[in-house]
N, C-alpha and C positions, 0 to 999 in steps of 0.2 A: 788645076792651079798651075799658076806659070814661078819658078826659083829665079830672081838673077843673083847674081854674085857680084858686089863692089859695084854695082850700077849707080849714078847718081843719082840723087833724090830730088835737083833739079830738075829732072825728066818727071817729074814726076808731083810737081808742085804748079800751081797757077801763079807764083810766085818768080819761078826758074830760078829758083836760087836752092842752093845744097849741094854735101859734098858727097863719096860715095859711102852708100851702107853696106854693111859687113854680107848685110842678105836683104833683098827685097821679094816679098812673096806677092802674088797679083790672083785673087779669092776670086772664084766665079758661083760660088753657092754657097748656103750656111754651114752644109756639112764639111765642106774644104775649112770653111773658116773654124769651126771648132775645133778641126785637126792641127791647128798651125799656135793653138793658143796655148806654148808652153816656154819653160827657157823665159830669156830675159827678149822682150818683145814691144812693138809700139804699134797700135794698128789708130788707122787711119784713113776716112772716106777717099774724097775724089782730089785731095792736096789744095782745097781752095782756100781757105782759114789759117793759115799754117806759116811760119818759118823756121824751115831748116836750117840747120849750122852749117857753114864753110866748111867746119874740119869733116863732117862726115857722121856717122855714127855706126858704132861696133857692135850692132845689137841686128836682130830681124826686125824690118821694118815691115808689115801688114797693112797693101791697099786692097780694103773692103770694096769689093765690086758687087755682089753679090745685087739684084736686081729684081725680087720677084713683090710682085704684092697682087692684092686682088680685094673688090668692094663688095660688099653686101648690104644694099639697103644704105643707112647711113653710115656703115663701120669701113674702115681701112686697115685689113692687115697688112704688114710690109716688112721686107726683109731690113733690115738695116743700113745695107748699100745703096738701098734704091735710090736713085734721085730724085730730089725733093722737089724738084719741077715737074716732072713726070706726077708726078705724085697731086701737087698741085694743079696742071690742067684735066688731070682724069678727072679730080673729084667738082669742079667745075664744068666739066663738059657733061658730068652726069647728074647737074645740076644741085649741087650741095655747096653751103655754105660756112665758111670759117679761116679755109687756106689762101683763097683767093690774096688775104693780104699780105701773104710769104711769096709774091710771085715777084721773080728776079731775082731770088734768093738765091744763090750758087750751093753746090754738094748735095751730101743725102741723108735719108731722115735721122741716121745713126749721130752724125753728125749735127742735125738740129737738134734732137733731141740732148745732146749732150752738152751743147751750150745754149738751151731755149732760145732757138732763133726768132726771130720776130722782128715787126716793120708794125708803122701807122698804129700803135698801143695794141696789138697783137702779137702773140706769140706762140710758137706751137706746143711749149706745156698746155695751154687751153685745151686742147682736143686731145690729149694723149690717155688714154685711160691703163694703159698697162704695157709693161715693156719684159723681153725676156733679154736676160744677161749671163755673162760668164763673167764669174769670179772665184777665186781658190780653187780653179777644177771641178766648180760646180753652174749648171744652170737653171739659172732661179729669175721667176717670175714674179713683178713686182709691182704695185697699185700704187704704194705711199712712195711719188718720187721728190716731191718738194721743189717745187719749181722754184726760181727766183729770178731777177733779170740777169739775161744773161748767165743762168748759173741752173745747175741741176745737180743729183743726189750723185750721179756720176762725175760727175767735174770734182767733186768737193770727194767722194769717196772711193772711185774706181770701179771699175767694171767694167769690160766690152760689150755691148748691145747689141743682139742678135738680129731680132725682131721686136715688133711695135706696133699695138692697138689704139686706132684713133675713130672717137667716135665726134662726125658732126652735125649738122643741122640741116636740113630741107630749104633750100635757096630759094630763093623771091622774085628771079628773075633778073637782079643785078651783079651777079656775080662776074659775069662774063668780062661786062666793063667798066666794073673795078678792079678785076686783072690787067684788063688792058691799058687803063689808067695809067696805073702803078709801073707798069711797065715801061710806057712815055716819060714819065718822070724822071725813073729810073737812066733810062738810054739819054735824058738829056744834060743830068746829073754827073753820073757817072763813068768810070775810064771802060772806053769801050773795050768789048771781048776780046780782043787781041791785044792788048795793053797788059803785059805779067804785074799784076797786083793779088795782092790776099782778100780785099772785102775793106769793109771799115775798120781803121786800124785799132781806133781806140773806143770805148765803151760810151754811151754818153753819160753827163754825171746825174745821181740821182740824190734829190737835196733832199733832207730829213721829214717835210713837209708829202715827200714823195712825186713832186715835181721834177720833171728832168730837161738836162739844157743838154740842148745837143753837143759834141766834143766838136763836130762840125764848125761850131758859131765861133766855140771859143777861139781853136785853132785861127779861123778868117779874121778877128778881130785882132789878134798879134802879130799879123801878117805871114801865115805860114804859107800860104800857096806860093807854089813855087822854089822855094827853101828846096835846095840839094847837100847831098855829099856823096861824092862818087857819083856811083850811077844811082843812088834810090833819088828819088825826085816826091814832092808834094804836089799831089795833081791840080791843075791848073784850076779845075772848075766845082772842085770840092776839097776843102783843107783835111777829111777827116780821111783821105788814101795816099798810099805814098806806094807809088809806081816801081816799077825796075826799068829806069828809062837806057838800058842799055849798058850791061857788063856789073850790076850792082852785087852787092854780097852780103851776107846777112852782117857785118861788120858794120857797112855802109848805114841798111838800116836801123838798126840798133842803135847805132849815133846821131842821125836822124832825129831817131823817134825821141832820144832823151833830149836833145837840144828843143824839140818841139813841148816836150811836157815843162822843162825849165821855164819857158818862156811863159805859158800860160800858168803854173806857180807860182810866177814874180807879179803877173800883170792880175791874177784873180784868190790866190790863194787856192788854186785847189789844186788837185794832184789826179791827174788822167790816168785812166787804166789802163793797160792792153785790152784790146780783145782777141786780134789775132794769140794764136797760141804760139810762143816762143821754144823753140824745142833746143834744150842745151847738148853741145859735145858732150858723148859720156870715154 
């Protein structure tokens, strides 16, 4: 494992925004990672979903790298770390069915699984059949995780994810390009790879019918593209990301984001979630 000390968490975010941590640890295997899970602690994939605080934070902060998995037949074991694209073209190119439509998805499975990531009415609680976690200085495996959108038994309860069992389906032959689809879409949608953003900012809403409006529409319909403060920016060709279009701070967004949820309040009544995960100064 790699220690820094007072490194910033900018370096460290797809974001580039944060101030420096007390201690930053950088996991290359699960056995590192169990040893590091004590004290007052934050662990975290590959910084893509995420905004860090300005001020910094006084705690170890934990980037899960950790990167091993391997297939059998239909099943996917996988460390935690792994990247969840990596992940998605293996089980595609070994001609299985289910990930494909998590493709473009940024970070790793630890981090899918922790906030059920998912695209096109798919998510990856679907295929997850068992996940091993640390909690209290215990590691425990677990079947009943309860998925929900956007939401999992970890989000709502705690635990760091080690590893994770995902069983899928025998592909059809079109798996390949509905990856590739989705991808197109994706590159022509959204703020390209070199563009510091977290993902979609905000959750879409889901009406009690169980229908869902994308946060997207609503955002474009108030006129948010485009809307800045400082450097965060609303990206030009989708309302639901807001950029770091140069020198932004998690201040920046944060104000942002509430002027943008205001706006869609007054004009629909409804009230927008985050998705990114906001991480406060402690």
């Amino acid at each position: 494992m790699k220690i820094l000390k007072n490194a910033l968490l900018s370096n460290f975010s797809n974001f580039k925004i944060g101030g420096p941590a007390r201690e930053i640890v950088l996991i290359e295997n699960s056995e590192e990672l169990k040893e590091v899970l004590e004290g007052d602690f934050l662990v975290f994939g590959h910084g893509t979903n995420v905004l860090f605080p300005d001020e910094g934070l006084d705690k170890r902060v934990i980037f899960n790298r950790t990167g091993l998995f391997h297939m059998d037949g239909t099943w996917i074991v996988a460390d935690s770390g792994t990247s969840l694209q990596e992940v998605v073209k293996a089980s595609v190119d070994r001609g299985l069915s289910g990930l494909e439509y998590l493709a473009g998805i940024p970070g790793t499975i630890g981090g899918a699984i922790f906030g059920n990531a998912g695209a096109f009415g798919k998510q990856i609680g679907d295929y997850v059949i068992e996940v091993e976690y640390w909690k209290n200085s215990k590691l425990i495996k677990e079947k009943n995780l309860y998925f929900g959108y956007r939401e999992s038994v970890f989000k709502r309860k705690g635990g760091v994810i080690t590893k994770a069992w995902l069983k899928l389906r025998r592909g059809t032959g079109k798996e390949k390009k509905i990856m590739e689809n989705i991808l197109s879409r994706r590159a022509k949608k959204h703020p390209p790879h070199n563009v510091p953003c977290a993902g979609s900012f905000f959750k879409n809403v889901v009406l009690p019918s169980g229908e869902k409006i994308p946060a997207g529409a609503l955002l474009e319909s108030v006129g948010a593209k485009g809307l800045r403060v400082g450097g965060a920016k609303v990206f030009e060709g989708h309302a639901n990301f807001i950029i770091n279009d140069g020198g932004a701070t998690a201040r920046d967004v944060l104000t942002l984001a509430e002027i943008l949820k205001r706006k869609v309040k007054e004009h629909f009544g409804i009230i927008l979630e985050e998705e990114v995960i906001i991480v406060r100064a402690s």
